[in-house]
Backbone of each chain as nested JSON, in Angstrom:
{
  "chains": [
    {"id": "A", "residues": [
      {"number": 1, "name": "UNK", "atoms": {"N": [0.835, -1.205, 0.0], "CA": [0.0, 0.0, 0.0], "C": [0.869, 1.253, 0.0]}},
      {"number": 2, "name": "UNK", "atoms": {"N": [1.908, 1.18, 0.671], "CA": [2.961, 1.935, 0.776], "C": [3.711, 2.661, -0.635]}},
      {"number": 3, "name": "UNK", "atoms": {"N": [3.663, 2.156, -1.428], "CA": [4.11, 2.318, -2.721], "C": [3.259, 2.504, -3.702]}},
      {"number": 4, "name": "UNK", "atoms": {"N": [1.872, 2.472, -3.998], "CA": [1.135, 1.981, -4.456], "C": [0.584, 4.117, -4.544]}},
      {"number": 5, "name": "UNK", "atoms": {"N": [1.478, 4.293, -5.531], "CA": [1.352, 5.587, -6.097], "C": [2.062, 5.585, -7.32]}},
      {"number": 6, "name": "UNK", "atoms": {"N": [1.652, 6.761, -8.305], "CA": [2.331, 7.195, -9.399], "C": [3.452, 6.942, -9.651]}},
      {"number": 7, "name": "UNK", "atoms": {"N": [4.629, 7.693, -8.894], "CA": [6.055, 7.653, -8.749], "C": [6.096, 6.228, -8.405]}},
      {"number": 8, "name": "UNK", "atoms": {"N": [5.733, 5.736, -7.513], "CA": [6.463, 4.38, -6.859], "C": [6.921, 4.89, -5.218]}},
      {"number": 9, "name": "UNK", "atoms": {"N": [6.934, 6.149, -5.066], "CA": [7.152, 6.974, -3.93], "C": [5.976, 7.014, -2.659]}},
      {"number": 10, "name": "UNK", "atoms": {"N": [6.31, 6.293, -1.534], "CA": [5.414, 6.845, -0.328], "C": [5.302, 7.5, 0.013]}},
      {"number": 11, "name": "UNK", "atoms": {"N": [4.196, 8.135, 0.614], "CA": [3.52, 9.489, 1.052], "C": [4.686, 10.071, 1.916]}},
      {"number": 12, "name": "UNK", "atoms": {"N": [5.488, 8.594, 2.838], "CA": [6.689, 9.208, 3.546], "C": [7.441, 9.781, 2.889]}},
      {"number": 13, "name": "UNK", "atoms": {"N": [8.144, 8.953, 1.676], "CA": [9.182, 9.452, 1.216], "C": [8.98, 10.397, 0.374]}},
      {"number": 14, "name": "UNK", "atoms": {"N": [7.781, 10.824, 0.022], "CA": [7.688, 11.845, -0.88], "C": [7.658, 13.419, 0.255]}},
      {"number": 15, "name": "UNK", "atoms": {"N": [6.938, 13.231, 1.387], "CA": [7.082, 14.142, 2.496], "C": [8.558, 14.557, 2.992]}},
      {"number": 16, "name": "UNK", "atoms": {"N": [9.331, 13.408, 3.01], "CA": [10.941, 13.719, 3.104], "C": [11.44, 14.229, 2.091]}},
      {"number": 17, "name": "UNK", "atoms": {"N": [11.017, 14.304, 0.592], "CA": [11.986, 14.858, -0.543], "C": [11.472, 16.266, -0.355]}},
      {"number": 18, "name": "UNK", "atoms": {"N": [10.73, 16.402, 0.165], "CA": [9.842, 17.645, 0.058], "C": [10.27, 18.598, 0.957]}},
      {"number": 19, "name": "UNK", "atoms": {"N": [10.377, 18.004, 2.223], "CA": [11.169, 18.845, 3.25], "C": [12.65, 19.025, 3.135]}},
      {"number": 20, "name": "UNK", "atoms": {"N": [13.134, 18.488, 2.309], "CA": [15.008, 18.628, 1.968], "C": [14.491, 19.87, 0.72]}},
      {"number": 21, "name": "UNK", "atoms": {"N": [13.551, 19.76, -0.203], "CA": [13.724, 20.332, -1.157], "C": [13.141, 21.866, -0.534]}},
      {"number": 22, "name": "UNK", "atoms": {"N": [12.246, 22.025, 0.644], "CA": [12.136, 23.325, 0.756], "C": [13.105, 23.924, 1.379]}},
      {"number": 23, "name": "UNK", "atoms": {"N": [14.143, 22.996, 2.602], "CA": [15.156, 23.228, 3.344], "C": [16.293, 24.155, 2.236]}},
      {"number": 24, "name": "UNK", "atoms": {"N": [16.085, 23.378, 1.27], "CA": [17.256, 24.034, 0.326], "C": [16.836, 25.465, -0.826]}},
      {"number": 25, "name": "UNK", "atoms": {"N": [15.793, 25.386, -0.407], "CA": [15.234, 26.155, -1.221], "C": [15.233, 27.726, -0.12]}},
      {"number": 26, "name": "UNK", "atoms": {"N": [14.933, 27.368, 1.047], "CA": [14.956, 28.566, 1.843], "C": [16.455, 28.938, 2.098]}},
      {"number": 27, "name": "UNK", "atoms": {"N": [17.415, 27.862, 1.876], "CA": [18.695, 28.61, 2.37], "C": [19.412, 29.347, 1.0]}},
      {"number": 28, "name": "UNK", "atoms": {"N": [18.942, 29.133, -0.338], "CA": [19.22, 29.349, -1.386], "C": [18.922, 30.843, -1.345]}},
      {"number": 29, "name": "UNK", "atoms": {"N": [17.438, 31.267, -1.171], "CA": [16.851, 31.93, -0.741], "C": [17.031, 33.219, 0.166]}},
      {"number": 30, "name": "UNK", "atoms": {"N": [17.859, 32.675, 1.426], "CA": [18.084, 33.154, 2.629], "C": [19.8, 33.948, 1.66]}},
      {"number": 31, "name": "UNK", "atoms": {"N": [20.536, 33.364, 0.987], "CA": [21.777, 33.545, 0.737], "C": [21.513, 34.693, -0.704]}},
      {"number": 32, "name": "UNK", "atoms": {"N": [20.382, 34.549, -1.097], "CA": [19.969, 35.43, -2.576], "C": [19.447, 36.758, -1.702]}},
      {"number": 33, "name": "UNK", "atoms": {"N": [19.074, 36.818, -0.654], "CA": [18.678, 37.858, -0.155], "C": [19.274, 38.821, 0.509]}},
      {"number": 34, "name": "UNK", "atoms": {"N": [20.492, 37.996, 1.123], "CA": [21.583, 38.859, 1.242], "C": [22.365, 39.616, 0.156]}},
      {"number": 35, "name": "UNK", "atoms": {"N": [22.397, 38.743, -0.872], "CA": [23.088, 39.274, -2.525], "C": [22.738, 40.524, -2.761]}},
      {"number": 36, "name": "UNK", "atoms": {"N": [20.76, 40.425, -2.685], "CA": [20.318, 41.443, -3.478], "C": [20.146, 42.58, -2.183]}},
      {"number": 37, "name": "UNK", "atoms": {"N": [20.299, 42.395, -0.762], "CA": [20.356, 43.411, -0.132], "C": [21.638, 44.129, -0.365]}},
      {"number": 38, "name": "UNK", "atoms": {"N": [22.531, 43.403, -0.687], "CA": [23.927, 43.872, -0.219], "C": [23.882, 44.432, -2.013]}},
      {"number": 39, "name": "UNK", "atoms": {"N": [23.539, 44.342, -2.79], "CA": [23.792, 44.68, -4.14], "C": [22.636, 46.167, -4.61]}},
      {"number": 40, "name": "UNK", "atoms": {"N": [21.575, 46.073, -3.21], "CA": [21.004, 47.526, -2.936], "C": [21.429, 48.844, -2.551]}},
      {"number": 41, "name": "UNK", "atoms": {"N": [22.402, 48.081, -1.689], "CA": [22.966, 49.561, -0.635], "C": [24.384, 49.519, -1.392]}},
      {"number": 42, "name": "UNK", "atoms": {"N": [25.106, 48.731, -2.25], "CA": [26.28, 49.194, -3.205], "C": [26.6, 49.295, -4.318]}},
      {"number": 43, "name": "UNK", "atoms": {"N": [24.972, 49.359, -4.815], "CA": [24.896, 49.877, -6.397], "C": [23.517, 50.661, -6.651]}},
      {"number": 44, "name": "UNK", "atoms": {"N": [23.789, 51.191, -8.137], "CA": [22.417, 52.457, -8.317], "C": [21.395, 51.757, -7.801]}},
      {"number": 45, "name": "UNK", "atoms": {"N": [20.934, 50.405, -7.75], "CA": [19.418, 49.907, -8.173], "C": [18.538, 50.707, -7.619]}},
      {"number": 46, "name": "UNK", "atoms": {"N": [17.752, 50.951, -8.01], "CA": [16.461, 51.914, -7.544], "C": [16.473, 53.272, -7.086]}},
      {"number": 47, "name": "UNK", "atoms": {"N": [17.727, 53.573, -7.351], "CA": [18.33, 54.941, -6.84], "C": [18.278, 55.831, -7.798]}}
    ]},
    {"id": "B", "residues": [
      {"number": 1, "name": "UNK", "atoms": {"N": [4.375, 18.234, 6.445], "CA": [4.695, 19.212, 4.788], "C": [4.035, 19.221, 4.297]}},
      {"number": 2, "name": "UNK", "atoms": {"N": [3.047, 20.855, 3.752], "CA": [2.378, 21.008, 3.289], "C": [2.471, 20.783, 1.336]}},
      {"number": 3, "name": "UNK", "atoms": {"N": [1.808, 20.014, 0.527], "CA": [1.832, 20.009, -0.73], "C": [3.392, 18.834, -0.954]}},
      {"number": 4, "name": "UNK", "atoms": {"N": [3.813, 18.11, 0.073], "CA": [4.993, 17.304, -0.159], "C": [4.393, 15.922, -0.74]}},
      {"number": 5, "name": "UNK", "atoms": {"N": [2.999, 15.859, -0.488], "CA": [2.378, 14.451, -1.38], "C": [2.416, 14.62, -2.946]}},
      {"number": 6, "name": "UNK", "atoms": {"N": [3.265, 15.949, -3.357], "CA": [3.352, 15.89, -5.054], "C": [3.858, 15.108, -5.493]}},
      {"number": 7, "name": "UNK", "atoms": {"N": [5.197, 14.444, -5.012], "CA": [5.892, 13.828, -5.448], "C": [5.81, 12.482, -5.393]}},
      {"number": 8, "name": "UNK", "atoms": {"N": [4.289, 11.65, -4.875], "CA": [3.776, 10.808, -5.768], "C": [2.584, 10.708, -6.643]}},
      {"number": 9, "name": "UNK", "atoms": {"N": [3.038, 11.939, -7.29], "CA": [2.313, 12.314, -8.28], "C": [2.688, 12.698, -9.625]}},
      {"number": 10, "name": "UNK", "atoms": {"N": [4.228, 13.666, -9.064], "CA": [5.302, 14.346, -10.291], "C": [6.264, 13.289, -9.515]}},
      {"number": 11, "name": "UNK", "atoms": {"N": [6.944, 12.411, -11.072], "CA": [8.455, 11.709, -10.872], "C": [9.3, 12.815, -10.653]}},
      {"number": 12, "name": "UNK", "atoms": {"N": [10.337, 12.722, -8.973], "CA": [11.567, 13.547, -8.826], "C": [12.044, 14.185, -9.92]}},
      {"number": 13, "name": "UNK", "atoms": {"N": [12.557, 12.76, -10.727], "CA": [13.459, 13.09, -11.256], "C": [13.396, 13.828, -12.499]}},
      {"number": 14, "name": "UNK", "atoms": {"N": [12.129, 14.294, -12.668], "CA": [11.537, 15.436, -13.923], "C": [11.106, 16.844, -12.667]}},
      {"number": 15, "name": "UNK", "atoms": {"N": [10.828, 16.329, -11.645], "CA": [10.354, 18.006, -11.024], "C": [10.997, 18.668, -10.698]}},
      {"number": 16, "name": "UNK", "atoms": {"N": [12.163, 17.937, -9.747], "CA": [13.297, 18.537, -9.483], "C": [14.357, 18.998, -10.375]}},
      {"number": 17, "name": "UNK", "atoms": {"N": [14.291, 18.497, -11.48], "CA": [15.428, 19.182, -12.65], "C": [14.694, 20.449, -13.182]}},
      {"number": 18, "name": "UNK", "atoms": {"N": [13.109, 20.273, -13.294], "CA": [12.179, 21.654, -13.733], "C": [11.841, 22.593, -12.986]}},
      {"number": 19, "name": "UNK", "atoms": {"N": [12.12, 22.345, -11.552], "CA": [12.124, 23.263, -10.486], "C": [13.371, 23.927, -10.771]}},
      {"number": 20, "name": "UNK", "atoms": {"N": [14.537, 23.702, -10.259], "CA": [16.031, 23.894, -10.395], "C": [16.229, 25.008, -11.731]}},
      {"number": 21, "name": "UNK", "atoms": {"N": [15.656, 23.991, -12.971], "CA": [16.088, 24.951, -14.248], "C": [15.095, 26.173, -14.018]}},
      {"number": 22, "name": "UNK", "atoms": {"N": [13.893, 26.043, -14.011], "CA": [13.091, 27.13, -13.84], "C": [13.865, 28.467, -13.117]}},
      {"number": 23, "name": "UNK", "atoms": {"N": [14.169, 28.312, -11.886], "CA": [15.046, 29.216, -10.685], "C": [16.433, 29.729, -11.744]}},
      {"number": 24, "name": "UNK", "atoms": {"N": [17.057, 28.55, -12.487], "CA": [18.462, 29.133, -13.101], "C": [17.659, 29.772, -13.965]}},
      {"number": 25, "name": "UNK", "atoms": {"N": [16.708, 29.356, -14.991], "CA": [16.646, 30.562, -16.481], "C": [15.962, 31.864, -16.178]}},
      {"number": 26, "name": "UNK", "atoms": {"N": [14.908, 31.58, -15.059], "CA": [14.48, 33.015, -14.52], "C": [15.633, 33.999, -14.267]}},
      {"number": 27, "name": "UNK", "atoms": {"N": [16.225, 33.307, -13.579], "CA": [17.678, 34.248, -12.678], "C": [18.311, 35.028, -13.843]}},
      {"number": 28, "name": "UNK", "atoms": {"N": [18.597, 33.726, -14.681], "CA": [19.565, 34.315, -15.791], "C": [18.925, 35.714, -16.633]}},
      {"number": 29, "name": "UNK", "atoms": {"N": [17.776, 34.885, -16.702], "CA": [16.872, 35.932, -17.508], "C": [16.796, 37.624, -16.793]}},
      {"number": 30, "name": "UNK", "atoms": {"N": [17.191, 37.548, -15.813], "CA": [16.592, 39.201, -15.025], "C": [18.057, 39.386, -15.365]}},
      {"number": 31, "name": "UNK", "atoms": {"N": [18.867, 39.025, -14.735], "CA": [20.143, 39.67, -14.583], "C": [20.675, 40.167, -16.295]}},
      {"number": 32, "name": "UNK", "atoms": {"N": [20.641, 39.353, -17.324], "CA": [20.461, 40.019, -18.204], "C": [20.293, 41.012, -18.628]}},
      {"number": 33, "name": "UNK", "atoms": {"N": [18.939, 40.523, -18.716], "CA": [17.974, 42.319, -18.511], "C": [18.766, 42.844, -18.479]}},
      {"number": 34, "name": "UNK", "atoms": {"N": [19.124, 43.086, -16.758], "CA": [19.39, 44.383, -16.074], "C": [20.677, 44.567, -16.892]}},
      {"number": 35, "name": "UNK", "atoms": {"N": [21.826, 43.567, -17.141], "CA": [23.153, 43.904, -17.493], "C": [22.715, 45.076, -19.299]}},
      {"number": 36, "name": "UNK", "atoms": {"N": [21.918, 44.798, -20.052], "CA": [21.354, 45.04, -21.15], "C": [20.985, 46.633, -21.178]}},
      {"number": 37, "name": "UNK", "atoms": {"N": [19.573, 46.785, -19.936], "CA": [19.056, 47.334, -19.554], "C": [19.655, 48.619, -18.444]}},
      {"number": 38, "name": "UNK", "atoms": {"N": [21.15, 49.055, -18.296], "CA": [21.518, 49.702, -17.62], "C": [22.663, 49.94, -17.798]}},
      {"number": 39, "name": "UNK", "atoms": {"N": [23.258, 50.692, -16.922], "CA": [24.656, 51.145, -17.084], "C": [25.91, 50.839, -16.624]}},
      {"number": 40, "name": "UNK", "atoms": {"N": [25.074, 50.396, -15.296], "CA": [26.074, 50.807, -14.05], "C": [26.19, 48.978, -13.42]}},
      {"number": 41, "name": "UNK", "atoms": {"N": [25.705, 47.962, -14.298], "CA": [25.921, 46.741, -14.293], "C": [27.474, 46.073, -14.856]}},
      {"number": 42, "name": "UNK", "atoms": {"N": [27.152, 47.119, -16.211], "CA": [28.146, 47.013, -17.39], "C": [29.679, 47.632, -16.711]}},
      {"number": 43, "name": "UNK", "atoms": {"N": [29.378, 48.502, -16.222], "CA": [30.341, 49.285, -15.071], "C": [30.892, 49.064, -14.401]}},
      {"number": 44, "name": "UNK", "atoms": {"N": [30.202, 47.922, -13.755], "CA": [30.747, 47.217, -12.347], "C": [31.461, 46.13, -12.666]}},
      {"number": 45, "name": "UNK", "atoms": {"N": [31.153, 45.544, -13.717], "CA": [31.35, 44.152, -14.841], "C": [33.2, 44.587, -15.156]}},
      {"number": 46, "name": "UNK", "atoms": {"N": [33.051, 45.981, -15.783], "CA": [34.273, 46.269, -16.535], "C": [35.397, 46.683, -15.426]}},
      {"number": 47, "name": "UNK", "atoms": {"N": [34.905, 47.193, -14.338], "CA": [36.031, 47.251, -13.21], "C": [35.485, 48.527, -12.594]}},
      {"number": 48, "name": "UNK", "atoms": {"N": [36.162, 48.794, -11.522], "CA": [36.439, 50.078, -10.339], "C": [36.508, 51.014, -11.391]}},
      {"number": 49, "name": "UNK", "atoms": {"N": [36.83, 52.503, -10.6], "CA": [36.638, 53.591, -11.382], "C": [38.301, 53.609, -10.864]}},
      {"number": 50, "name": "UNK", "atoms": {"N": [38.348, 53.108, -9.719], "CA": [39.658, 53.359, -9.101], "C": [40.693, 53.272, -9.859]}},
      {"number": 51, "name": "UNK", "atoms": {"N": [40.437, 51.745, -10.132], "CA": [41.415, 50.894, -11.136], "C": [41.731, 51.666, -12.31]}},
      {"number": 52, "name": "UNK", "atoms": {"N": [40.804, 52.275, -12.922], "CA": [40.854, 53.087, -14.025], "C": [41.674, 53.985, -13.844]}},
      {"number": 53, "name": "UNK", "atoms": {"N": [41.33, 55.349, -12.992], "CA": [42.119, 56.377, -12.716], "C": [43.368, 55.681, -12.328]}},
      {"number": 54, "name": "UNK", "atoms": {"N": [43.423, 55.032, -11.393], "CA": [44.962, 54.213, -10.906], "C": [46.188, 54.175, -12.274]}},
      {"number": 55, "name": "UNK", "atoms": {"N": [45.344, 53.473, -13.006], "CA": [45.497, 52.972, -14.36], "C": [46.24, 53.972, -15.294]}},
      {"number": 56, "name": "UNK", "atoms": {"N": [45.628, 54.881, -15.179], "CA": [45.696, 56.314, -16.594], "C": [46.878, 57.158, -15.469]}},
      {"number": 57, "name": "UNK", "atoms": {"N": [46.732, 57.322, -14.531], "CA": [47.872, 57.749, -13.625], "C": [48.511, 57.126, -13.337]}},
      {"number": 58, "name": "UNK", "atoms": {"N": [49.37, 55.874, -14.016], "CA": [50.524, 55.224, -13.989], "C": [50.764, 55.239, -15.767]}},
      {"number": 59, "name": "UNK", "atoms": {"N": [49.881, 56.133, -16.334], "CA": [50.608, 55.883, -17.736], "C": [51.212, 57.088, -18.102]}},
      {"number": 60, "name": "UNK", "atoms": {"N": [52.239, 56.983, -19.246], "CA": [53.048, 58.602, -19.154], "C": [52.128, 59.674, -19.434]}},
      {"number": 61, "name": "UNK", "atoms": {"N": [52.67, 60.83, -19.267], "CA": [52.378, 62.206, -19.369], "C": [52.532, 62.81, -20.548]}},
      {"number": 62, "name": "UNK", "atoms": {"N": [53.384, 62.228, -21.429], "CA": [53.904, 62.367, -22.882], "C": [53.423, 62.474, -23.71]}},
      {"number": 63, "name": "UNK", "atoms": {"N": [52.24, 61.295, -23.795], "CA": [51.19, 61.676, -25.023], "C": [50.423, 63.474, -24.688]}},
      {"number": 64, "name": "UNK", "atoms": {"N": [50.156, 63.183, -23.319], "CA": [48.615, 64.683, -23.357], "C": [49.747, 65.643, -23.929]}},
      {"number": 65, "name": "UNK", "atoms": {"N": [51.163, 65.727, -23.139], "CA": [51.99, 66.786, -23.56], "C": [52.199, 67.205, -25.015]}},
      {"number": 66, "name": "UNK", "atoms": {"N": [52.024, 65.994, -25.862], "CA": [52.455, 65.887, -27.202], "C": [50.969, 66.58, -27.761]}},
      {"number": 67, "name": "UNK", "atoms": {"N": [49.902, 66.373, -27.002], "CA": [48.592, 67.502, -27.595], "C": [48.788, 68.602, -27.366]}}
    ]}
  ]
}
């Protein structure tokens, strides 16, 4: 029953790819936001 | 995890490469733009202003004199 989806993927393991993939997605995120802060206050943009 | 039951629905190994590329061609796509679309991208790209002046004030005096 466990498997017995589309992928071949359990509800678990699809819940675990999911939480690595937002984990990485917020630190991607977290590190792009510093970029574009730091690329605010030391260049024209919006100025 | 909210919406993490996609992925027995979308195979990984097509969502995650279309997630991923999506994030790179968007990205690519703005920064573009902007490099296209401005001045002071192209500016920053080509070097300091410092470097420049640094630059032209380590080269002789000879030519302007010769104007």
């Amino acid at each position: 029953m466990t498997n017995d989806t589309l992928t071949g993927l359990s509800v678990e393991e699809a819940e675990e790819l999911h939480r690595n993939l937002i984990q990485g997605t917020q630190f991607f995120g977290m590190i792009a936001a510093l970029a574009h802060l730091l690329a605010y206050i030391y260049s024209p943009w919006l100025k | 995890m909210i919406y993490g039951k996609i992925w027995t629905v979308v195979r990984p190994t097509v969502g995650i490469p279309l997630f991923l590329g999506a994030v790179a061609v968007g990205s690519f796509a703005v920064h573009l733009a902007l490099l296209n679309n401005t001045t002071w991208v192209k500016a920053f790209l080509e070097g300091g202003q410092s470097t420049k002046s640094a630059a032209s004030s380590m080269a002789p005096a000879a030519p302007l004199a010769k104007k």
